[in-house]
C-alpha positions as CSV (number, residue, x, y, z in Angstrom):
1,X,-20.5,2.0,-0.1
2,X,-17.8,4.8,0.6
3,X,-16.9,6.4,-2.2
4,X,-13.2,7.6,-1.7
5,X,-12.1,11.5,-2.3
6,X,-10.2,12.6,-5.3
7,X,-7.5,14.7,-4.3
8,X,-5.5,16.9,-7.4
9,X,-1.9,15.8,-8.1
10,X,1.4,17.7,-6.5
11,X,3.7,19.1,-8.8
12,X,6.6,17.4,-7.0
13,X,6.1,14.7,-4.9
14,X,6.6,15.1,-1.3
15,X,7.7,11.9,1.1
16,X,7.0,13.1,5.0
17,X,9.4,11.8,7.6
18,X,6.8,10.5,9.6
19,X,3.6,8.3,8.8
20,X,2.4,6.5,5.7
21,X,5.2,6.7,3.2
22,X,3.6,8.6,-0.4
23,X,4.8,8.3,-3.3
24,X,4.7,10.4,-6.9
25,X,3.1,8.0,-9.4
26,X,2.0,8.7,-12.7
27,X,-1.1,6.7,-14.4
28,X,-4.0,5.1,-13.6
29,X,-3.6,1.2,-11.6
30,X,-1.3,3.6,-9.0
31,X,-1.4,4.2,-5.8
32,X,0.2,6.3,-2.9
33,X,1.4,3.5,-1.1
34,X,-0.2,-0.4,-1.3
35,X,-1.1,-0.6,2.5
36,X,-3.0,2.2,2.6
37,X,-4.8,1.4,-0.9
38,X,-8.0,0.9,0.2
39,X,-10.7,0.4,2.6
40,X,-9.7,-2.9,3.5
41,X,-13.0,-4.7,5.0
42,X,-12.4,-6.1,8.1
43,X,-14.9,-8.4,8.9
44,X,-16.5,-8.1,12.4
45,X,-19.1,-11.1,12.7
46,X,-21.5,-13.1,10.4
47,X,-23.0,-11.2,8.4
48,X,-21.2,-7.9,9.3
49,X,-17.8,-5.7,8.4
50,X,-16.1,-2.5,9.1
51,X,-14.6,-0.4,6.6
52,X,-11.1,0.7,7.2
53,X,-10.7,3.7,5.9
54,X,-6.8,4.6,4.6
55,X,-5.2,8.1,5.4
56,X,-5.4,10.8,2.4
57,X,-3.1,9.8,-0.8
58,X,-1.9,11.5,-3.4
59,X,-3.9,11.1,-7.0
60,X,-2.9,11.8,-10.3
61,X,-5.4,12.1,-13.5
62,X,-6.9,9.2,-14.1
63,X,-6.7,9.6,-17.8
64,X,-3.2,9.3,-17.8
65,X,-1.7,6.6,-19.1
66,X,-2.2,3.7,-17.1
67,X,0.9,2.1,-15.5
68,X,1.6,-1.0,-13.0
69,X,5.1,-0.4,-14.3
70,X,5.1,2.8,-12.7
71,X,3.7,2.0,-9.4
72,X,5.9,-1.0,-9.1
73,X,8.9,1.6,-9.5
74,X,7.6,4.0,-7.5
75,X,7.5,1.6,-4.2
76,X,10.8,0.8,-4.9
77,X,11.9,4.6,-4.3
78,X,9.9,4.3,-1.1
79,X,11.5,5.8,2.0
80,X,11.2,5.2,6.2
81,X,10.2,2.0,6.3
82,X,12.2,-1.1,6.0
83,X,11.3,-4.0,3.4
84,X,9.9,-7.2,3.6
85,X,13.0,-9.5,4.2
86,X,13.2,-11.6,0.6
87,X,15.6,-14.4,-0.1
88,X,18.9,-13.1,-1.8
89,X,17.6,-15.3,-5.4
90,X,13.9,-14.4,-5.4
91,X,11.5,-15.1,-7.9
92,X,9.5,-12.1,-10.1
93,X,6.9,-12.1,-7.9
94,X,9.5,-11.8,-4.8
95,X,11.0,-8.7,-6.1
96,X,8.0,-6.8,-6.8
97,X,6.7,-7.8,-3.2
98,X,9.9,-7.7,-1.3
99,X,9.0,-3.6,-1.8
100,X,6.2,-3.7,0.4
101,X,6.3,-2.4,4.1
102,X,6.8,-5.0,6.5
103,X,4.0,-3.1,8.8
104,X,0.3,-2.6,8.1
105,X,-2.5,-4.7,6.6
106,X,-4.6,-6.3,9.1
107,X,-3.7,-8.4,11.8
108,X,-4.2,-13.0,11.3
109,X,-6.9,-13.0,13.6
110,X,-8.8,-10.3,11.3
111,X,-8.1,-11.4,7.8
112,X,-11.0,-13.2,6.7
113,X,-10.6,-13.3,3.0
114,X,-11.6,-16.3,1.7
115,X,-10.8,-17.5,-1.5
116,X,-10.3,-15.2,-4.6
117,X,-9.5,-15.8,-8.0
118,X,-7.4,-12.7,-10.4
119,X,-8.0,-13.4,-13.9
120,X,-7.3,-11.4,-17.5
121,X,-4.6,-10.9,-19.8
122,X,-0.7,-9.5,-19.0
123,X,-0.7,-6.3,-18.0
124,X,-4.1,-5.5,-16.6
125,X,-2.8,-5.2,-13.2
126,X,-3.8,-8.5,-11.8
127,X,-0.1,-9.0,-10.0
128,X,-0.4,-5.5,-8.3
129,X,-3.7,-6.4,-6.7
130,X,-2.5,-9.7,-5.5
131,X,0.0,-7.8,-3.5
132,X,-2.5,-5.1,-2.6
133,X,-4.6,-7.9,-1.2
134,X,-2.1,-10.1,0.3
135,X,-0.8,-7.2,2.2
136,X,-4.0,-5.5,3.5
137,X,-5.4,-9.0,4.4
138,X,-2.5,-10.8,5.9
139,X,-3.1,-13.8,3.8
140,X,-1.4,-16.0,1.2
141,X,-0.7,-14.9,-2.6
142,X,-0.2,-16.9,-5.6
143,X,1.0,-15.7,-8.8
144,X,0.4,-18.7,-11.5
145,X,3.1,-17.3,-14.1
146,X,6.5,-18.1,-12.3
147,X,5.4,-21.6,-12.4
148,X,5.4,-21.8,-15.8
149,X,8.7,-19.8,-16.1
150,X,10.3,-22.1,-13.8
151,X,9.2,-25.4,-15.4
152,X,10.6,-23.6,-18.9
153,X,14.1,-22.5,-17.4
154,X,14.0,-25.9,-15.2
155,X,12.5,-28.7,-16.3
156,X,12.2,-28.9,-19.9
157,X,16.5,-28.1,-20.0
158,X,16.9,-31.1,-17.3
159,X,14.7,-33.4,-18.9
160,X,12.2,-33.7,-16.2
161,X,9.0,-35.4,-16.6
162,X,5.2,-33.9,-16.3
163,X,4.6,-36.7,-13.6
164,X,7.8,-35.5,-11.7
165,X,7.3,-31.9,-11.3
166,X,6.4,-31.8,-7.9
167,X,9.3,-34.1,-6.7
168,X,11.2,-30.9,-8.3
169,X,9.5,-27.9,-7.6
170,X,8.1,-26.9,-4.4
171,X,5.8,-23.8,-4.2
172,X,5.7,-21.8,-0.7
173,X,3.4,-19.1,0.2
174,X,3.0,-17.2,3.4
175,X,0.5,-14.7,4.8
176,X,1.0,-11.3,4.0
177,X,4.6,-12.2,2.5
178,X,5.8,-13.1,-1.2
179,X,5.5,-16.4,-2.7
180,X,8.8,-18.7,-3.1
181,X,9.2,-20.9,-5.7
182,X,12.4,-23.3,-5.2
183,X,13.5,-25.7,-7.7
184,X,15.6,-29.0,-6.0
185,X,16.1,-26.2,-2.5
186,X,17.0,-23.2,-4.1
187,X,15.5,-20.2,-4.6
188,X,14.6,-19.2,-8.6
189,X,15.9,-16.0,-10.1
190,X,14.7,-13.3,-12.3
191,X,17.9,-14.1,-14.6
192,X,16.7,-17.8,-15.1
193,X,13.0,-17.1,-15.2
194,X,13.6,-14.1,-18.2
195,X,16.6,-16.3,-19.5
196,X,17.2,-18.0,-23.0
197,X,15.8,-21.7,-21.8
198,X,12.6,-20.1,-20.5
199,X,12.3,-17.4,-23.6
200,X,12.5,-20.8,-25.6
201,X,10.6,-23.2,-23.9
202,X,7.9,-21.2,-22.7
203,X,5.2,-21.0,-25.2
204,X,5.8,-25.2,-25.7
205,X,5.0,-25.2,-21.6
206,X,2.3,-23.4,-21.6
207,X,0.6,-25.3,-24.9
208,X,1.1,-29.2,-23.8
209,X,-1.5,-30.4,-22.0
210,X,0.3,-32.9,-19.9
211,X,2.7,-29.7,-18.1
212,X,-0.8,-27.9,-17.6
213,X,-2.5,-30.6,-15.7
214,X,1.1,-30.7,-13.8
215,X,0.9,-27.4,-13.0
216,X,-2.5,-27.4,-12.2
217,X,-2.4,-30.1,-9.8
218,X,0.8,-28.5,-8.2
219,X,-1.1,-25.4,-7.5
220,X,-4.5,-27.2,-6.6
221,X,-2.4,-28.9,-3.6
222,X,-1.1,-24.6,-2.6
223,X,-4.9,-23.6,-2.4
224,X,-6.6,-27.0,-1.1
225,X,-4.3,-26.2,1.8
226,X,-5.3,-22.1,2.2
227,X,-9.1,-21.3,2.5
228,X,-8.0,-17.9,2.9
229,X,-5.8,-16.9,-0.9
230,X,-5.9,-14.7,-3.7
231,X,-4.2,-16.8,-6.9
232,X,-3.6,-14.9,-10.0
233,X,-3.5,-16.1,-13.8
234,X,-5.3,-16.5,-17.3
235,X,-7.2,-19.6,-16.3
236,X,-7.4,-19.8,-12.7
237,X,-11.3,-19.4,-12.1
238,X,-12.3,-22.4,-14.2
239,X,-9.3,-24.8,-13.5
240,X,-8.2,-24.0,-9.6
241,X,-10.9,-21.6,-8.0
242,X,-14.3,-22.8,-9.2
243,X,-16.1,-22.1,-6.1
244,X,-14.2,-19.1,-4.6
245,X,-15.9,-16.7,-2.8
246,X,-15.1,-14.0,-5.4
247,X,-13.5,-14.5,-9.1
248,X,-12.0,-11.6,-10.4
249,X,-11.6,-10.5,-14.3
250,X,-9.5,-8.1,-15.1
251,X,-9.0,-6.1,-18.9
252,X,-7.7,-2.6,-19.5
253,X,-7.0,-1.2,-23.3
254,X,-4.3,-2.8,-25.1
255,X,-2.6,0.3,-25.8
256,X,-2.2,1.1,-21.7
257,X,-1.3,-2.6,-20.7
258,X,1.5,-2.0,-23.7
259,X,2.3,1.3,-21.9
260,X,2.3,-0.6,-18.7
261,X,4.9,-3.3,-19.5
262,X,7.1,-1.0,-21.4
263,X,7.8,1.1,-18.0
264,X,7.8,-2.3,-16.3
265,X,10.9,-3.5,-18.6
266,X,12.6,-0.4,-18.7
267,X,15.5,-1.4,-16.6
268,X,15.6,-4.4,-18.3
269,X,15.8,-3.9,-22.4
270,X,16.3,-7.8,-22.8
271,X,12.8,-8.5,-22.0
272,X,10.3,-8.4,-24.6
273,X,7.1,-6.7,-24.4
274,X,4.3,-9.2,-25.9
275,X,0.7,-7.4,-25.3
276,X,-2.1,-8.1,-27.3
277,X,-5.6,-8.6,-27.6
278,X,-7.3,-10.8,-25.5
279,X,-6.1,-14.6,-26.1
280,X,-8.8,-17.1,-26.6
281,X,-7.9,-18.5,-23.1
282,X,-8.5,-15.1,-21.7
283,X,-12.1,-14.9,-23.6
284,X,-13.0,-18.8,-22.6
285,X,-12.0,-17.6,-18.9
286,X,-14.7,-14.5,-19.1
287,X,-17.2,-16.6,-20.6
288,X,-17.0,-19.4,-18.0
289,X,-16.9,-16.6,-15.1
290,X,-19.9,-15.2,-16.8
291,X,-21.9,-18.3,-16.9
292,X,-21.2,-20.2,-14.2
293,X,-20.9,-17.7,-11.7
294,X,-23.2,-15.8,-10.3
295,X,-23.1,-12.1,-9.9
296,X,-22.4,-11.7,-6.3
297,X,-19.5,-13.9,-6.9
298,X,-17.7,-12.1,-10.3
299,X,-16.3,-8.8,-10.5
300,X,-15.5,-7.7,-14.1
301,X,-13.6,-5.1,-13.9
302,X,-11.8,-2.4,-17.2
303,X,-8.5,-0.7,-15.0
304,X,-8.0,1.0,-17.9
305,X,-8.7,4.6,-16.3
306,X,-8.9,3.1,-12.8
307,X,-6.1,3.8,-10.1
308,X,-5.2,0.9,-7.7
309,X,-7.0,2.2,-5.0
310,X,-10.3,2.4,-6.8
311,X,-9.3,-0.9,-7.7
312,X,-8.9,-2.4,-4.7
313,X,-12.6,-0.4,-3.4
314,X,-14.1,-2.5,-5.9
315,X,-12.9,-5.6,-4.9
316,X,-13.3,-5.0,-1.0
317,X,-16.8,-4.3,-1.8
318,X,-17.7,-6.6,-3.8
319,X,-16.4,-9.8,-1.2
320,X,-19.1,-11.6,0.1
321,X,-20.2,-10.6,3.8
């Protein structure tokens, strides 16, 4: 295993003019720039892989204040390089993507992933390494959450049946690119998804049984169709990846997933910050990775003092050969 330098942090950040694109970010759960996170593992035959090592990045302390707020917002002052093209109504998951270089990452014929679950509660960073992995892999990304935000701002204000959903909402998901959700055609948007109907309706979603199992099965039919896809969520390892080739918990300290969502929000004051403890579905989700998995297939994981890239190292070394 390769254990990747620490570097001290600049007092200003510097962005070159030519090269990977660096960025100043503040926290732990950061990184330089996403592509260049990790040593991705490209694999190079049974049994075997490579380690592709990333050019030097730029560290901070990794006992500051944890942020996936911050790194989010620090791609987005990224210079040089030209972003991932993104429908003009894109979903949450959309935006943060649509930041990410549209270079880098491995090439299709090299992005043997398999299929990995990202569990644990809001704010541990489990959408930043989706992306991470999407990106250095070239393969499929599916972030559980929107779903439920859509059938909330959707579905419950048109009356739409459980049995229905799928005649309604169509989930699309492309290697290396963000997820689309579209309800009827068209493209969701952050204002609907973070709107009044889904503030309202959201909690009643995600507690009736019947618009679980819908969702469920809805995303079942995304991963039966992608042996190669990271999915993200509170539940995902028990009810959609039992068998992947790596389920993933992640936890961080409540006070630095708090910290983390605040900077997320802090364009937009409308949006609450709910962080707290772990829920009992987040406990029953550890507990089932715990016992029914065994350990060269789970990777519990605290990012509370942990920058993306370590991140990331842990994961890529902990995929089955």
């Amino acid at each position: 295993m390769t254990t990747l330098p620490t570097h001290p942090a600049p007092t200003t950040p510097t962005y070159p003019s030519t090269g990977a694109t660096r960025h100043r970010v503040v926290g732990a759960l950061t990184t330089s720039s996403i592509p260049h996170a990790a040593p991705a593992r490209r694999r190079t035959g049974v049994g075997h892989s490579a380690i592709v090592h990333p050019p030097p990045r730029v560290h901070r302390s990794a006992g500051d204040p944890a942020t996936d707020g911050e790194l989010l917002a620090a791609i987005a002052t990224r210079t040089h390089e030209p972003p991932v093209s993104a429908p003009p109504h894109a979903t949450v998951t959309d935006r943060r993507a649509s930041l990410l270089p549209a270079t880098g990452g491995l090439p299709p014929e090299e992005s043997s992933l398999g299929q990995v679950s990202v569990d644990g509660p809001n704010a541990a960073g489990k959408t930043t390494l989706m992306l991470a992995l999407v990106h250095a892999f070239h393969v499929p990304g599916l972030d559980t959450g929107p779903t439920y935000r859509t059938v909330a701002a959707h579905a419950i204000p048109q009356s739409v049946a459980p049995a229905d959903l799928a005649r309604h909402l169509t989930v699309v998901v492309r290697p290396g690119l963000p997820q689309r959700l579209l309800w009827r055609g068209v493209d969701t948007r952050d204002e609907d998804l973070f709107g009044s109907a889904a503030a309202a309706n959201l909690r009643g979603v995600a507690g009736d049984p019947q618009w679980r199992e819908a969702i469920r099965a809805l995303h079942a039919r995304v991963c039966a169709q992608h042996p190669d896809i990271v999915v993200v969520g509170r539940d995902v390892a028990p009810t959609l990846l039992p068998a992947a080739g790596l389920n993933v918990f992640l936890d961080a300290e409540v006070g630095v997933r708090r910290a983390r969502r605040e900077l997320q929000w802090a364009d937009h004051p409308e949006r609450p910050v709910h962080v707290d403890i772990l829920s009992i579905r987040d406990l029953d989700t550890r507990a089932w990775i715990t016992r029914h998995r065994p350990p060269e297939r789970r990777l519990d994981l605290d990012t509370t003092h942990l920058g993306i890239d370590q991140v990331l190292d842990r994961v890529c070394h902990s995929l089955p050969a």
